[in-house]
PyMOL Python script that loads the backbone (N, CA, C, O; Angstrom):
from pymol import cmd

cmd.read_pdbstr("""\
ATOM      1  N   UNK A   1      -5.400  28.929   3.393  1.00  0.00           N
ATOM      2  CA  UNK A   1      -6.349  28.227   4.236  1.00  0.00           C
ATOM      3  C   UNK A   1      -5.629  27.064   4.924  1.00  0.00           C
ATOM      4  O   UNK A   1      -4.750  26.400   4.375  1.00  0.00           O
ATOM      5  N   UNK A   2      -6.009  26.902   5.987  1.00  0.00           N
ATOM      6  CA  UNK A   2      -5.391  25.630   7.168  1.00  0.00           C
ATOM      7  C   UNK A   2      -5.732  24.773   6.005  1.00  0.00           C
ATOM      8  O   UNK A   2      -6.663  24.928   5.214  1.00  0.00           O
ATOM      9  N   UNK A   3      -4.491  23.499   6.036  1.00  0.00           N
ATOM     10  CA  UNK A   3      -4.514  22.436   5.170  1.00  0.00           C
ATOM     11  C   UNK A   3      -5.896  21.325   5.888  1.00  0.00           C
ATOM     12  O   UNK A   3      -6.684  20.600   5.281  1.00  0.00           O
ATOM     13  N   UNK A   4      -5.748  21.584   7.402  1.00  0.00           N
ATOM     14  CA  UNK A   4      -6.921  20.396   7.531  1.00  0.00           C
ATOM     15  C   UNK A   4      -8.457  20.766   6.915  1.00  0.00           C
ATOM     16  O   UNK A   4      -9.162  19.947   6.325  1.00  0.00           O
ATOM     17  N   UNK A   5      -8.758  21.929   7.134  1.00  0.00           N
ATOM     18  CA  UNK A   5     -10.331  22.605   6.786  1.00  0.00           C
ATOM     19  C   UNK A   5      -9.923  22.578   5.450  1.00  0.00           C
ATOM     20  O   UNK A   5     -10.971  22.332   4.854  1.00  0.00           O
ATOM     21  N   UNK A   6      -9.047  22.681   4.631  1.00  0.00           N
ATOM     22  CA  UNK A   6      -9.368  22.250   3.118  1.00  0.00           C
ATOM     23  C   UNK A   6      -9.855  21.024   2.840  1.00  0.00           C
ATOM     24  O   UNK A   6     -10.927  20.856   2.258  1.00  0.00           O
ATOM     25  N   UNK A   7      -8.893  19.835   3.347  1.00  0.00           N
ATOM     26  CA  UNK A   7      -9.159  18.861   3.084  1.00  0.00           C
ATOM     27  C   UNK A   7     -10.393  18.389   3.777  1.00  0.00           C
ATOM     28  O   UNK A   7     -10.669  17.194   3.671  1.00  0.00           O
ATOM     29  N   UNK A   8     -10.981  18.981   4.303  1.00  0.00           N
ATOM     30  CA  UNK A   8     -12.802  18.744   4.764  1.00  0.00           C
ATOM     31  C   UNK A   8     -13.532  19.422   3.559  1.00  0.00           C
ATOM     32  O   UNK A   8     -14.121  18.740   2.721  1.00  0.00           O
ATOM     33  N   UNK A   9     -13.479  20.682   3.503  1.00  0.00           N
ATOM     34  CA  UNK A   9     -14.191  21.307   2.392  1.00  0.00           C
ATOM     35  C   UNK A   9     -13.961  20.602   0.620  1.00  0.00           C
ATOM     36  O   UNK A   9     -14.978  20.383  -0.040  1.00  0.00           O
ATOM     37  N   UNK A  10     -12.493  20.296  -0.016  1.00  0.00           N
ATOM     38  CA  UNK A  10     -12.434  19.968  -0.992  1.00  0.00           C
ATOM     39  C   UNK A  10     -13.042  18.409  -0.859  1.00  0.00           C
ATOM     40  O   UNK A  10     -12.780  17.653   0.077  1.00  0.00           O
ATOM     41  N   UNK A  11     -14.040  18.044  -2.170  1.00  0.00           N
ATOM     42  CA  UNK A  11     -14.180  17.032  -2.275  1.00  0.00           C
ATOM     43  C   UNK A  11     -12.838  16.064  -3.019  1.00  0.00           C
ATOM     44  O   UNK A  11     -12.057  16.714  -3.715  1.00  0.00           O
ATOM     45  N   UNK A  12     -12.640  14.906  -2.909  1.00  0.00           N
ATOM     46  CA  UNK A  12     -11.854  14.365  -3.455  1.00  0.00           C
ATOM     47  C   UNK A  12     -12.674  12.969  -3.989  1.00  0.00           C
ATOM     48  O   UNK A  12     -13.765  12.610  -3.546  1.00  0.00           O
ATOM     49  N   UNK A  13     -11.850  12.226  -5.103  1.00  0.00           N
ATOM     50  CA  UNK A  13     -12.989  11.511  -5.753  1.00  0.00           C
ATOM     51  C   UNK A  13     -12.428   9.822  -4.743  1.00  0.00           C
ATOM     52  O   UNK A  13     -11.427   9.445  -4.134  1.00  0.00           O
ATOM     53  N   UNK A  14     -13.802   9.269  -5.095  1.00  0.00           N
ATOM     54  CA  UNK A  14     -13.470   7.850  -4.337  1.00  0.00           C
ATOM     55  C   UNK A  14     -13.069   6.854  -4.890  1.00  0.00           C
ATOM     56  O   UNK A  14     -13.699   6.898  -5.946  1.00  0.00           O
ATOM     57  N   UNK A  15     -12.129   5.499  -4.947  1.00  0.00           N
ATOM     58  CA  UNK A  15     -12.114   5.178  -5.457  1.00  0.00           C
ATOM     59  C   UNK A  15     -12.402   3.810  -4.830  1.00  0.00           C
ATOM     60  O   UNK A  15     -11.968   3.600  -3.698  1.00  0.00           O
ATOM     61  N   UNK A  16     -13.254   2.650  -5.615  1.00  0.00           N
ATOM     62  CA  UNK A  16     -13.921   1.712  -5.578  1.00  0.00           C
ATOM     63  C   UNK A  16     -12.872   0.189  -5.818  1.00  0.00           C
ATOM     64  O   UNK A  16     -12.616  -0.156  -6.971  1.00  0.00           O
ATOM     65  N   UNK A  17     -12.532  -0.324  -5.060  1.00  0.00           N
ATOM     66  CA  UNK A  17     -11.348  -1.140  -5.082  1.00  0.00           C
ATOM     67  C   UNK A  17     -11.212  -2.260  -4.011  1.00  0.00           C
ATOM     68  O   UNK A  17     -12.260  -2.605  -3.464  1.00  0.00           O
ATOM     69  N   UNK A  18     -10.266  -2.760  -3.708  1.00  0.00           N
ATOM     70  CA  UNK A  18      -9.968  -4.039  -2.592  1.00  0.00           C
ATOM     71  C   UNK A  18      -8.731  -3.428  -2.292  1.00  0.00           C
ATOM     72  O   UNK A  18      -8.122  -2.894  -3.219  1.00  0.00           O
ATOM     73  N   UNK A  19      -8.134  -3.414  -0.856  1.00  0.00           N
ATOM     74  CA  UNK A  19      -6.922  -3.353  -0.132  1.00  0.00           C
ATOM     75  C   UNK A  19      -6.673  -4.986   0.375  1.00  0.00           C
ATOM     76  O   UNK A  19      -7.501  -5.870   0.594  1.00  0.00           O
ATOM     77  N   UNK A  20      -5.407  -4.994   0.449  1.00  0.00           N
ATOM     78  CA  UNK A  20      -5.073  -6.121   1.291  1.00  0.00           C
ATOM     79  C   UNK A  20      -3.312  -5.938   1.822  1.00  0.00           C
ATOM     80  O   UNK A  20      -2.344  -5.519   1.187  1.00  0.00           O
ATOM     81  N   UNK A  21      -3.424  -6.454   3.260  1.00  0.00           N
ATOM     82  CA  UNK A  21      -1.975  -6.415   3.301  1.00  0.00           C
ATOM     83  C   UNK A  21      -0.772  -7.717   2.776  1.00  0.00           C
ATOM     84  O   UNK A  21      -1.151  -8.881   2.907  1.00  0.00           O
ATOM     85  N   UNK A  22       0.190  -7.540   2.382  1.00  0.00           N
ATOM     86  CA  UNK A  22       0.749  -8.256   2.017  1.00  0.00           C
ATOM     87  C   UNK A  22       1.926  -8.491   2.976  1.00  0.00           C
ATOM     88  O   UNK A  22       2.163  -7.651   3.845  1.00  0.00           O
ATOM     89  N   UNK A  23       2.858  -9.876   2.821  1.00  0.00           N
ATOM     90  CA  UNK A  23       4.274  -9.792   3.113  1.00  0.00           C
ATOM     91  C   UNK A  23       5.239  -9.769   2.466  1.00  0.00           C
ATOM     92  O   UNK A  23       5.270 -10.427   1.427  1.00  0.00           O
ATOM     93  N   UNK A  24       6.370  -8.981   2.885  1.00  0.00           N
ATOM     94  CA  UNK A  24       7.443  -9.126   1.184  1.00  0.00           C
ATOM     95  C   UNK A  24       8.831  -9.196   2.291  1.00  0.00           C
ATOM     96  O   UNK A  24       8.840  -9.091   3.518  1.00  0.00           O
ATOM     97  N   UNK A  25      10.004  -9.424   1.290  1.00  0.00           N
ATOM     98  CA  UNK A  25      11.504  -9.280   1.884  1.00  0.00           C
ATOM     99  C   UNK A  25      11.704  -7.792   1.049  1.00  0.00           C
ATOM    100  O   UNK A  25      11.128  -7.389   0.038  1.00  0.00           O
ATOM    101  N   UNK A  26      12.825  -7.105   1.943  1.00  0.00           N
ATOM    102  CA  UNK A  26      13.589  -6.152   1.388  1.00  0.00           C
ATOM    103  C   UNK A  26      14.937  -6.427   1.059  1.00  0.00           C
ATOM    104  O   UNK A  26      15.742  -5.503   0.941  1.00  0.00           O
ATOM    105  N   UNK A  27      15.292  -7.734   0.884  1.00  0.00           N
ATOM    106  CA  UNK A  27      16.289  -8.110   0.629  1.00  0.00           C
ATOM    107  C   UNK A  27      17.756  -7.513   0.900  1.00  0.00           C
ATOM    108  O   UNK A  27      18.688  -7.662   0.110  1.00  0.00           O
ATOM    109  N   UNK A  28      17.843  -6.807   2.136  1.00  0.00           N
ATOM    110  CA  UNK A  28      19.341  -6.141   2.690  1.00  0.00           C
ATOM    111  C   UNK A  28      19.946  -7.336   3.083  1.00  0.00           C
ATOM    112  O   UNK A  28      19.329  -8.365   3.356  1.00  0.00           O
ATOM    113  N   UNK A  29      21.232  -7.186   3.110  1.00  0.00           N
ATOM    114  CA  UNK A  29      21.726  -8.630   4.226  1.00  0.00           C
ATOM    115  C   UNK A  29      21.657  -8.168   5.479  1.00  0.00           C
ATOM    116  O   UNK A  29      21.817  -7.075   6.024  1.00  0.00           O
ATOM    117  N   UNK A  30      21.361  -9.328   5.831  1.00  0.00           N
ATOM    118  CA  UNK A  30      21.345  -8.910   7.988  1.00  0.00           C
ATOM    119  C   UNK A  30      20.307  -8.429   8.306  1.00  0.00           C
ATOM    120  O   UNK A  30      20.258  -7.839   9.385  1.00  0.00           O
ATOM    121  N   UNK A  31      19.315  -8.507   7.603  1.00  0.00           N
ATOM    122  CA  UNK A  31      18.007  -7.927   7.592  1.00  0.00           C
ATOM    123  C   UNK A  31      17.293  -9.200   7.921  1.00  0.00           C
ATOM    124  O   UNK A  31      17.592 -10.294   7.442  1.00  0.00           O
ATOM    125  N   UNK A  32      15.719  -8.839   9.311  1.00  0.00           N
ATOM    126  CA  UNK A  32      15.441 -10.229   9.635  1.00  0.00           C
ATOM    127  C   UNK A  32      14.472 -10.464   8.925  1.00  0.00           C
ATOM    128  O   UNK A  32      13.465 -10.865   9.509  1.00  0.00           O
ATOM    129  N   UNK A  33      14.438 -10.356   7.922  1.00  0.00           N
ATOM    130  CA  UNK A  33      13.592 -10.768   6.235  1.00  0.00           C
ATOM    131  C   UNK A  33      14.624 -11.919   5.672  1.00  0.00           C
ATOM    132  O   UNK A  33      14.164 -12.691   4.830  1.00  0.00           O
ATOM    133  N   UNK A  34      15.592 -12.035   5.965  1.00  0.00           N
ATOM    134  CA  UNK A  34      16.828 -12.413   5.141  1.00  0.00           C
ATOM    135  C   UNK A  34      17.396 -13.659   5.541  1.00  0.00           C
ATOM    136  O   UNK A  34      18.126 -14.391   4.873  1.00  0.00           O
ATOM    137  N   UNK A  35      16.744 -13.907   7.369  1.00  0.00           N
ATOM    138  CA  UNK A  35      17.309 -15.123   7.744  1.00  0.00           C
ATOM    139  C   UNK A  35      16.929 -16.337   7.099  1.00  0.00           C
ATOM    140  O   UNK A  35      16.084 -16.342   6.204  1.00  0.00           O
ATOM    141  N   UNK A  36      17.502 -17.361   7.499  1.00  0.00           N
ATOM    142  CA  UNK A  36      17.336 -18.816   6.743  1.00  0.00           C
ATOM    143  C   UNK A  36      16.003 -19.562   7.359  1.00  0.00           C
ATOM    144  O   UNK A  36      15.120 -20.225   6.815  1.00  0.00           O
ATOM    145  N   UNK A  37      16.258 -19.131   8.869  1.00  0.00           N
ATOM    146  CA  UNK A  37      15.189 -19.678   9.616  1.00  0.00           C
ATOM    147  C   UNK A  37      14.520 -19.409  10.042  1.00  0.00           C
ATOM    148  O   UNK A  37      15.055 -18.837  10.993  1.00  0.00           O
ATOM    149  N   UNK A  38      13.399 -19.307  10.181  1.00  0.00           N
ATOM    150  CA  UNK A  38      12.297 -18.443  10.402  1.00  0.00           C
ATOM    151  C   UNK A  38      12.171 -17.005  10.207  1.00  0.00           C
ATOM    152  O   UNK A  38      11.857 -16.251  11.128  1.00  0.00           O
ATOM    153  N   UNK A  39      12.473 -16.522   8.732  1.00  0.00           N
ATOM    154  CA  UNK A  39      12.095 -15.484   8.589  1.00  0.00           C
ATOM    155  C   UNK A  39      11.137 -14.112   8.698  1.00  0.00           C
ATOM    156  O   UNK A  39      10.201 -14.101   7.898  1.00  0.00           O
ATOM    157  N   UNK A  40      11.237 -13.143   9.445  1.00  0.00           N
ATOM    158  CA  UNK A  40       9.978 -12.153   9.541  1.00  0.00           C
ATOM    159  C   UNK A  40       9.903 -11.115   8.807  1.00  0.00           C
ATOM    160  O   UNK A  40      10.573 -10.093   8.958  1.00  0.00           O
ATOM    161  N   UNK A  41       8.674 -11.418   7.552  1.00  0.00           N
ATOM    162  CA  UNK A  41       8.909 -10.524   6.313  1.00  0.00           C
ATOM    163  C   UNK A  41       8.432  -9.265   7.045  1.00  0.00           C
ATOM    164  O   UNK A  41       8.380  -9.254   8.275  1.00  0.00           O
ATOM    165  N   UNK A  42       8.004  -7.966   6.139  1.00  0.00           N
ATOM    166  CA  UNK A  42       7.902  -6.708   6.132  1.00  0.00           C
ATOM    167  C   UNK A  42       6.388  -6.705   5.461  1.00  0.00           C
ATOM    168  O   UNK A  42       6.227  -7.011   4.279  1.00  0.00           O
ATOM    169  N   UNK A  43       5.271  -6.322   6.348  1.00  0.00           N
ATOM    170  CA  UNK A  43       3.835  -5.950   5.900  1.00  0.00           C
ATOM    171  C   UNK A  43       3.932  -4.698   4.966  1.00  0.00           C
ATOM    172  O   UNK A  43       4.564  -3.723   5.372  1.00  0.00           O
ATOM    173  N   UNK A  44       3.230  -4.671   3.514  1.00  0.00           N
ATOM    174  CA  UNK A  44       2.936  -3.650   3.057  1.00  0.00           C
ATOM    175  C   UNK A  44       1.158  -3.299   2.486  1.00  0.00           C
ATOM    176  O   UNK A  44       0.351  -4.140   2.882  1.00  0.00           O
ATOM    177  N   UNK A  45       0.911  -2.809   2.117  1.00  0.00           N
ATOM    178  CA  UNK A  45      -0.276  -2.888   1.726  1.00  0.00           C
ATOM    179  C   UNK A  45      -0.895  -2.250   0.252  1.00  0.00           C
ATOM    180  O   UNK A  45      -0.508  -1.164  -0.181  1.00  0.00           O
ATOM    181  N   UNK A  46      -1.865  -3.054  -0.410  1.00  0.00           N
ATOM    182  CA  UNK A  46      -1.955  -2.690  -1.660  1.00  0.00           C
ATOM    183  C   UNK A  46      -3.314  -2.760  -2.123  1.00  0.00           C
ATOM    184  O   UNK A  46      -4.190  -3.559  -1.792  1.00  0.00           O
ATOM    185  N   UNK A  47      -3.358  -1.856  -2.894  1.00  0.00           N
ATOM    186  CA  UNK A  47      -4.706  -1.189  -3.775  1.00  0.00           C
ATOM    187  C   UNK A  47      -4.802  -1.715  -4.791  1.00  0.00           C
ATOM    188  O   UNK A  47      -3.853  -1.534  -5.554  1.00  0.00           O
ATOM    189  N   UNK A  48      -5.797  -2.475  -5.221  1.00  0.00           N
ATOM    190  CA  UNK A  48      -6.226  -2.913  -6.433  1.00  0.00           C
ATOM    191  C   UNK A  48      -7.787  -2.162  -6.974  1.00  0.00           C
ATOM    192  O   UNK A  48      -8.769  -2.124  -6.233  1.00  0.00           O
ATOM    193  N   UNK A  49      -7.778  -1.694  -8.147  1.00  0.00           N
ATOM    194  CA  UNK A  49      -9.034  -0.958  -8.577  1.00  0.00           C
ATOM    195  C   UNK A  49      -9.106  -1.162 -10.381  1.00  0.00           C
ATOM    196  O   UNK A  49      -8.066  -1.370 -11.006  1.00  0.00           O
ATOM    197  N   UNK A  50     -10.162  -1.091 -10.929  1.00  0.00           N
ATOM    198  CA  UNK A  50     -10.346  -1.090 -12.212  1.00  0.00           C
ATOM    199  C   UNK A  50     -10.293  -0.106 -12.623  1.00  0.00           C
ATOM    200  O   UNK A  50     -10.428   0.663 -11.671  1.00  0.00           O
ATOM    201  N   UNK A  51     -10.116   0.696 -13.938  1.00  0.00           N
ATOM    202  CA  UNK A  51     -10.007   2.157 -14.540  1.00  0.00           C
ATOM    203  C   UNK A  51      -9.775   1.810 -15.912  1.00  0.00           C
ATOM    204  O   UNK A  51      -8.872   1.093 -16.343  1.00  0.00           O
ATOM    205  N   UNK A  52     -10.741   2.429 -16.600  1.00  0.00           N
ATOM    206  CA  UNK A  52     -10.597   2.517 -18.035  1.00  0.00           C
ATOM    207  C   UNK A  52     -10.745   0.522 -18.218  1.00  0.00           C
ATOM    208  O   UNK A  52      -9.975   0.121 -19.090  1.00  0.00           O
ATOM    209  N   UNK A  53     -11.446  -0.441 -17.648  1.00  0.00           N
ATOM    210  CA  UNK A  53     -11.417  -1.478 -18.244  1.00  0.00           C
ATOM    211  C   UNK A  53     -10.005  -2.016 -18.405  1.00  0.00           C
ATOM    212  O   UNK A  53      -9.592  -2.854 -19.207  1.00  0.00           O
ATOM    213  N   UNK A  54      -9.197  -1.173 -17.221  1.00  0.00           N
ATOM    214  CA  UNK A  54      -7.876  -2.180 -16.831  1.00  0.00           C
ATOM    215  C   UNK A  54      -7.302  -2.569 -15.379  1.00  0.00           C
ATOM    216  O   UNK A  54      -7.550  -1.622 -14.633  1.00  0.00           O
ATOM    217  N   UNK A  55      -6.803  -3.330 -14.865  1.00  0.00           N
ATOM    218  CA  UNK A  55      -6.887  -3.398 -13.451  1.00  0.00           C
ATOM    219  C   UNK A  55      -5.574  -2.476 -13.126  1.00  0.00           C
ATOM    220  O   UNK A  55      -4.673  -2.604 -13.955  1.00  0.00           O
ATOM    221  N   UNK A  56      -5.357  -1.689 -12.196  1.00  0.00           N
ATOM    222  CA  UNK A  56      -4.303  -0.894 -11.426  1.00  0.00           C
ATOM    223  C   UNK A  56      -4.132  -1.217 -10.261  1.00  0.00           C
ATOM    224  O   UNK A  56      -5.075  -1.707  -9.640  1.00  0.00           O
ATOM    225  N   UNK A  57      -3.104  -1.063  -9.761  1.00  0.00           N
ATOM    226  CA  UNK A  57      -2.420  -1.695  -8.412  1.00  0.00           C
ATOM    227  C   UNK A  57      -1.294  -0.512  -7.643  1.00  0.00           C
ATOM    228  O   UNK A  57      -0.242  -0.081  -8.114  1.00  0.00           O
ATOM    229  N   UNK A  58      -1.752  -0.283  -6.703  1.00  0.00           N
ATOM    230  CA  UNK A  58      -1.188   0.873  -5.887  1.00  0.00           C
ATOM    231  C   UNK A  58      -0.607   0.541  -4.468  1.00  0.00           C
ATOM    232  O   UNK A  58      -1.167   0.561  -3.372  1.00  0.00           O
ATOM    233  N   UNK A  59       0.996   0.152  -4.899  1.00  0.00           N
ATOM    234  CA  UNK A  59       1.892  -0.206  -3.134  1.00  0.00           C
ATOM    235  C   UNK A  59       1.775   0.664  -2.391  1.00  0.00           C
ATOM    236  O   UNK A  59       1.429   1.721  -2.920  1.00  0.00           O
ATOM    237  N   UNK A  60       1.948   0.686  -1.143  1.00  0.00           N
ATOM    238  CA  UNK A  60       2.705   1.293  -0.054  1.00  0.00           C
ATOM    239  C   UNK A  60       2.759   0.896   1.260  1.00  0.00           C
ATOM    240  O   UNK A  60       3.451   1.519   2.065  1.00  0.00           O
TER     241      UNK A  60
END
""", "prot")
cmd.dss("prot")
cmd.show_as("cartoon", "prot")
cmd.util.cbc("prot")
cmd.orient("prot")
């Protein structure tokens, strides 16, 4: 089956949580995360959700 009409037909479960984007360095040298002066970090974004009465956290 075409992967898109699956992923319409299969349900998948939801999950109940907060996103937010973050800033981070990737720490390469020469990387413009890395300068001294006015550095421009790298946006990532992250999933926070409860499960089982523990908090989980999901980068990307």
């Amino acid at each position: 089956m075409w992967q898109g009409i699956q992923r319409l037909v299969t349900p998948r479960p939801v999950i109940a949580g907060k996103v937010r984007t973050l800033m981070s360095s990737c720490g390469k040298s020469g990387c413009k995360c890395m300068k001294k002066t006015n550095p421009e970090k790298h946006p990532y974004h992250q999933l926070s959700y409860t499960h089982n009465k523990k908090t989980q956290t999901l980068k990307k």
